[in-house]
C-alpha positions as CSV (number, residue, x, y, z in Angstrom):
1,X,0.0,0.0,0.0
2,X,1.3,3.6,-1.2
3,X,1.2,6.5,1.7
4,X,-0.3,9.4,0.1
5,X,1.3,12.6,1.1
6,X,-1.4,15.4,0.3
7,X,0.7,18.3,1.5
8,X,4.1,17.1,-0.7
9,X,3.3,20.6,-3.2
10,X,3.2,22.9,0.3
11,X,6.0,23.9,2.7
12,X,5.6,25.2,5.9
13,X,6.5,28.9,6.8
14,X,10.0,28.5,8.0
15,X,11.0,26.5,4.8
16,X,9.7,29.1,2.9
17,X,11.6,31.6,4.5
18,X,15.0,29.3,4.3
19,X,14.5,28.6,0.4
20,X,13.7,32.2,-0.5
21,X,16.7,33.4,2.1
22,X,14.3,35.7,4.2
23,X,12.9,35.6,7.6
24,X,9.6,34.5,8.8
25,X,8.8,38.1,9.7
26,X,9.3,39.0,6.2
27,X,7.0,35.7,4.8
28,X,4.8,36.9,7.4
29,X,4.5,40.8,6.3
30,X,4.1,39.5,2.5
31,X,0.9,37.4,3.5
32,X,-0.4,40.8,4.7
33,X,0.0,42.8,1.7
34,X,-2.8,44.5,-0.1
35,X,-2.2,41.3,-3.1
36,X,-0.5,39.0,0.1
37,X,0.8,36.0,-0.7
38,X,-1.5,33.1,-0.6
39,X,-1.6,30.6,1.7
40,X,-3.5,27.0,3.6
41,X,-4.5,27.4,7.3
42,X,-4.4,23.8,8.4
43,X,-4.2,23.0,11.9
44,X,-3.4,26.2,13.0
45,X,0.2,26.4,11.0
46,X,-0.1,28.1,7.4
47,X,1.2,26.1,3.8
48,X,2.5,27.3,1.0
49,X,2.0,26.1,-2.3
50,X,5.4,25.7,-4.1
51,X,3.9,27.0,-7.7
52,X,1.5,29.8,-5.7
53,X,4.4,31.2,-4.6
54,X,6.5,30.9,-7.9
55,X,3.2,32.4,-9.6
56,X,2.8,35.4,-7.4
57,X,6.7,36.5,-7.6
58,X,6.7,36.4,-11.2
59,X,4.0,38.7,-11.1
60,X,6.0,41.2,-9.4
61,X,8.9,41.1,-11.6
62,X,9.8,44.2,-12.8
63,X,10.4,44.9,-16.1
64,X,13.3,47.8,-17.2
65,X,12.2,50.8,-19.0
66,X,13.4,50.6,-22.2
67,X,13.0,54.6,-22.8
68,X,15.6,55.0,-19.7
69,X,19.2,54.5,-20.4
């Protein structure tokens, strides 16, 4: 028999914060932002989806302006 592991796309917040190279205070301040940063509630601890997360900084990429030099 195959254990499922239904959280293996989600990391907890303090993986999050070592992957990305930040501090829980900063995962924690991005959650609150107008457009936060999505995330699970389960059992009182909050989840991250891997691709969520990968989706939502590629939307804040910036793009150079190509009329500045």
């Amino acid at each position: 028999m195959t254990t499922l592991n239904i959280l293996e796309d989600y990391v907890d917040r303090d993986t999050l914060a070592e992957r990305l190279r930040l501090s829980t205070r900063t995962i924690w301040r991005y959650e609150n932002l107008p457009d936060g940063l999505p995330s699970l509630t389960l059992g009182g601890r909050k989840y991250y989806r891997i691709a969520t997360v990968q989706n939502w900084l590629a939307k804040r990429e910036r793009q150079l302006n190509p009329r500045r030099a």
